[in-house]
C-alpha positions in Angstrom: 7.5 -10.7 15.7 7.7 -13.6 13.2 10.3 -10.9 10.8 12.6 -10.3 14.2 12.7 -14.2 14.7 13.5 -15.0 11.2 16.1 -12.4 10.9 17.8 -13.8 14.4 17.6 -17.6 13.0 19.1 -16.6 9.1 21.9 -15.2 11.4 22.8 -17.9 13.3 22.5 -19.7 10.2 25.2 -18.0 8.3 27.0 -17.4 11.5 27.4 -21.3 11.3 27.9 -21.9 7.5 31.1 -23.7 7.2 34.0 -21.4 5.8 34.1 -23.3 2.5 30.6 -22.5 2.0 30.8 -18.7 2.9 34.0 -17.6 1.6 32.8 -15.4 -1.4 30.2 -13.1 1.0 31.7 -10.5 2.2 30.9 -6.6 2.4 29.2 -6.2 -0.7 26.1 -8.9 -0.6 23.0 -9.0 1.1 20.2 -10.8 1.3 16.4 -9.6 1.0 13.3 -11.5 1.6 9.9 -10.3 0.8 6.3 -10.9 2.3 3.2 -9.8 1.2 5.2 -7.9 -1.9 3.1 -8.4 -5.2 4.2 -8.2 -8.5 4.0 -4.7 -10.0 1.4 -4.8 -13.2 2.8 -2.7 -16.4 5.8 -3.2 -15.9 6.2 -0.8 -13.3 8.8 -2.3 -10.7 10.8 -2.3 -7.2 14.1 -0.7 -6.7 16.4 -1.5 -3.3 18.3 1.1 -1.7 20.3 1.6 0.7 21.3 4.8 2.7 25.2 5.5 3.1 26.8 8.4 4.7 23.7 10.4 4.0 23.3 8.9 -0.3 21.2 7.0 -1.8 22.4 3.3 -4.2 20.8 1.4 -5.8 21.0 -2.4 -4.7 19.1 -3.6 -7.7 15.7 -3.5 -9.8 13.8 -6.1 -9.2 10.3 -8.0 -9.8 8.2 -10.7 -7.7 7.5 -13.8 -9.1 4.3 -15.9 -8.2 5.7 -17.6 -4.8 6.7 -13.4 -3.6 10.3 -14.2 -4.7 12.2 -11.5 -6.0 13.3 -11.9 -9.4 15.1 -9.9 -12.3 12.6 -7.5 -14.5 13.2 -10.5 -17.3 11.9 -12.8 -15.1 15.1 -15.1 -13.7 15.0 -15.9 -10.1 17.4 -13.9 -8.0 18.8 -16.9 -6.3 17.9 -16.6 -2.0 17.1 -13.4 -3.0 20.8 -12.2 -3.1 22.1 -8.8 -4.5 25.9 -8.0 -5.1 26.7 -4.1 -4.7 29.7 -2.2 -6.0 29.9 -0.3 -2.8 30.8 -1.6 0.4 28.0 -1.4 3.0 29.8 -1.0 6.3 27.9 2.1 6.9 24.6 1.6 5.5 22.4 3.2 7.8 19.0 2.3 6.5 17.1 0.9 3.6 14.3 1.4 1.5 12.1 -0.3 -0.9 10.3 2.1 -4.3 8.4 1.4 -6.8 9.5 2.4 -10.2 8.0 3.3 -13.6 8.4 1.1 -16.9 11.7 1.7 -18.7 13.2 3.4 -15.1 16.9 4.0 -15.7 18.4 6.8 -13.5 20.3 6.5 -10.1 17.3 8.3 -8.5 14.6 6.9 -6.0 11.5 7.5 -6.7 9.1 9.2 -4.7 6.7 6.4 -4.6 8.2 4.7 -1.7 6.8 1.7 -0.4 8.9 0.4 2.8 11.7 1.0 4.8 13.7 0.6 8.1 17.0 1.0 9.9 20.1 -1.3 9.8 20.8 -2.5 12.9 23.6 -5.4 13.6 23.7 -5.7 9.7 19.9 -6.5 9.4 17.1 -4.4 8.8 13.1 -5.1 8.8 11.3 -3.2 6.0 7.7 -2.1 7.0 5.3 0.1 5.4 4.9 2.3 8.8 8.8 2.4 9.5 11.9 4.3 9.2 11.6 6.2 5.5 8.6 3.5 4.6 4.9 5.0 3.5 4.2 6.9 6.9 4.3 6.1 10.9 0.8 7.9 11.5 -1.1 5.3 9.5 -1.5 3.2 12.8 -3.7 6.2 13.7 -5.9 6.4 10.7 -9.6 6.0 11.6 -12.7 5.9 9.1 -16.6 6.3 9.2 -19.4 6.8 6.6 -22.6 7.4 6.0 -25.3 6.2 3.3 -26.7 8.6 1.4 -27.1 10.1 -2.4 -27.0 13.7 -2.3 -26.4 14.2 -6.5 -30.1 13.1 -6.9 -31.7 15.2 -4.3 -33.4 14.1 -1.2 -34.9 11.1 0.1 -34.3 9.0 -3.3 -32.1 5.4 -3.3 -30.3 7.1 0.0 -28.4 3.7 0.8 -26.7 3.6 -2.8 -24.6 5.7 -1.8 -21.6 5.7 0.0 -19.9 8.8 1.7 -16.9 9.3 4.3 -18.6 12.0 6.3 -19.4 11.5 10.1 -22.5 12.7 11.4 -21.9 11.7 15.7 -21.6 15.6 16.6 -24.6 16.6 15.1 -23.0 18.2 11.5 -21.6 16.9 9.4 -17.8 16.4 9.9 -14.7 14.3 7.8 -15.2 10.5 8.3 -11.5 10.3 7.5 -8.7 10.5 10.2 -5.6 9.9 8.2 -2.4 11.5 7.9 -2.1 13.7 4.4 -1.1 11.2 1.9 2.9 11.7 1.1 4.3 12.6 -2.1 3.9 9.4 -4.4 0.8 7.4 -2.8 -3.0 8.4 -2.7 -5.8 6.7 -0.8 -8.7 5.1 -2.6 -12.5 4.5 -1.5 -13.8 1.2 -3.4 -17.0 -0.9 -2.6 -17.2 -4.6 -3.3 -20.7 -6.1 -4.3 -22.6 -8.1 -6.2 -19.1 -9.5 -7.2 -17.7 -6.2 -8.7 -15.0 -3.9 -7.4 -16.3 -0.6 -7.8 -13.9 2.8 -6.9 -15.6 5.8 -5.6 -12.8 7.9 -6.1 -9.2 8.8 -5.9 -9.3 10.8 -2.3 -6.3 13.8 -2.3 -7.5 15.0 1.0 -10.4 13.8 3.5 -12.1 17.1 3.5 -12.7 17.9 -0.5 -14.6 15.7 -3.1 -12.7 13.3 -4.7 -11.0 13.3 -7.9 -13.7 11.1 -10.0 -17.8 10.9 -10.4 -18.3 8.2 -12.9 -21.5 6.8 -11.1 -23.2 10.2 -9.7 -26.1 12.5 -10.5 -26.1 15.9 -11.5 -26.6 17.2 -8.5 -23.7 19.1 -6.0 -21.5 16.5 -3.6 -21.6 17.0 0.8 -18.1 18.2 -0.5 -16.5 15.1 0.7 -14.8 11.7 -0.4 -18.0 9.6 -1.8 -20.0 8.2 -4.7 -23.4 7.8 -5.6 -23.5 5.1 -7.6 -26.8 5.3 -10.0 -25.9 6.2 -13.5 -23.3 4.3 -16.1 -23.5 1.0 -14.4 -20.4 -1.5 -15.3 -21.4 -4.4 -17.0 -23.2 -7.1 -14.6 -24.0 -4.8 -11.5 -27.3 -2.9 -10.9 -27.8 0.2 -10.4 -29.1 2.2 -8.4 -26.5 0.2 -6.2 -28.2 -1.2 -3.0 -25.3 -1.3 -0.3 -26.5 -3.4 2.1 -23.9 -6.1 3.0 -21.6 -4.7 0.9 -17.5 -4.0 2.0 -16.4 -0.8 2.5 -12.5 -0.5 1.5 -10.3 2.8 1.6 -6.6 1.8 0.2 -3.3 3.4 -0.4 -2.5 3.4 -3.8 1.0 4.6 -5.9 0.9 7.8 -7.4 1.5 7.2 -10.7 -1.0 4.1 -10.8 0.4 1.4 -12.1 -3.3 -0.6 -12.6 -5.9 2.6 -12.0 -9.1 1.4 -11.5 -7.6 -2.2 -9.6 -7.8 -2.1 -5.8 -3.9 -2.6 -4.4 -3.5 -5.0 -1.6 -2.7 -1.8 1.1 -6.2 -1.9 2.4 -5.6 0.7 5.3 -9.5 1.0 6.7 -12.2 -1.8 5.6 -15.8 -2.2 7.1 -19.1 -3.7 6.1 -22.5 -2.6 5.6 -25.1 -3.7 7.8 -27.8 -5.9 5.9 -30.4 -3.8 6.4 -28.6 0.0 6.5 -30.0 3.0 7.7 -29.4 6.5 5.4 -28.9 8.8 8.6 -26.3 6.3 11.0 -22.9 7.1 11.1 -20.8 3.7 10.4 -17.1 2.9 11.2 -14.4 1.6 9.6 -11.4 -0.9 11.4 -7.9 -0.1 10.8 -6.0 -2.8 8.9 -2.2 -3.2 8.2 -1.9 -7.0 8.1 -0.7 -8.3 4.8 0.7 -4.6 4.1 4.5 -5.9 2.4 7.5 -5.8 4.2 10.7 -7.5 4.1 14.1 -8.8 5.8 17.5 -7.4 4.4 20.3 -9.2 5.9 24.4 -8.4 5.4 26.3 -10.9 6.0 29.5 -10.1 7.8 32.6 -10.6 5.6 34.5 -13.7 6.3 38.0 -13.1 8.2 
């Protein structure tokens, strides 16, 4: 793995800095390098932590500038991504990553937390799906869907509307397979078309209607995630929305939003509509985790 490979080459790298050079890391620096972290709209922001003896510290706030650099939350560039802590990390057993809300000032994580990992040799990979991270059961999540507009009865627009409801054992049954979403995240249906990004909902749990109708009819819901999207069209798209070719997209988003109604980059499921879509076929979604963020924390031995 290109993270494991990094993290074995920044060692040998240090491991070889001359003593001159190395003299003022010791205990009490690391190192962290992000990929695939974006910049946090609203000033909403990151927090490092690290886990000692059982407590949480703080390592730092911090931002990402536009080359996925960390930064300070003014802006300056936190040179090779280095943090200086007041506590000595000799028994730092993992770290974690959160995101935190504008004008954030306690000693406490919060509980949106976006990834973590164990400290092994004095190094660490921070993943989504690791070690206090977002969840490990999100490499089993699974999705399907149907087309279909049940708000405005029967047989009317039926592919302009997209629902996550499975239909292969005759009833109808969830069309998500995900593990419940944990305290500080959500998932999130959104279609793209015709150029726009359109949100069908914010989804609590896989087996209730979701928490927003903008776009539907009066009409009662399969009592599942969906949307019908036929009334109050957004400026530039058409409605009622004809689905064909268009991307189907559930996400994990923080909970509090920093951007509602802006699709995050943690597209868990995606799928697209065939061209020409059928209202009664059952349609599946692929699992997706690449380009989810993660990161490499590195501590430095001290120098003898």
């Amino acid at each position: 793995m290109k993270i494991r490979l990094s993290l074995l080459v920044a060692t040998l790298l240090w491991a070889g800095c001359d003593s001159d050079v190395v003299e003022d890391i010791g205990a009490r620096t690391l190192y962290l390098r992000l990929f695939d972290t974006p910049a946090q709209p609203n000033d909403y922001h990151y927090e490092g932590w690290i886990n000692i003896d059982g407590l949480d510290k703080s390592f730092g706030k911090f931002s990402v500038d536009e080359h996925g650099r960390p930064v300070t939350l003014d802006g300056t560039l936190i040179d090779a991504g280095r943090f200086e802590t007041s506590f000595d990390l000799d028994s730092s057993l993992y770290a974690f990553v959160t995101i935190e809300p504008p004008g954030d000032a306690d000693d406490v994580p919060s509980q949106t937390r976006l990834m973590g990992g164990l400290i092994r040799d004095h190094a660490a990979e921070l993943l989504v799906t690791n070690y206090e991270g977002l969840e490990d059961g999100l490499v089993l999540s699974m999705g399907s869907y149907i087309l279909a507009t049940p708000t405005n009865g029967p047989n009317t627009d039926e592919t302009s509307g997209i629902w996550f409801v499975n239909l292969t054992a005759g009833d109808m049954g969830r069309g998500l397979r995900v593990p419940v979403p944990l305290a500080g995240w959500h998932y999130e249906g959104w279609v793209q078309v015709e150029g726009a990004t359109l949100s069908t909902g914010a989804i609590p749990h896989h087996s209730r209607d979701d928490l927003a109708a903008p776009y539907s009819g009066p009409n009662p819901t399969f009592g599942f995630p969906g949307e019908d999207f036929l009334h109050n069209a957004p400026p530039g798209v058409n409605f009622p929305l004809r689905l064909g070719g268009a991307f189907i997209i559930v996400s994990l988003e923080p909970d509090p939003d920093p951007d509602p109604g802006t699709r995050s980059t943690m597209e868990l499921l995606r799928g697209r509509v065939p061209g020409e879509p059928r209202s009664d076929s059952t349609y599946f979604l692929e699992l997706n985790l690449d380009g989810f963020p993660a990161a490499e924390l590195t501590i430095p031995l001290p120098v003898q």
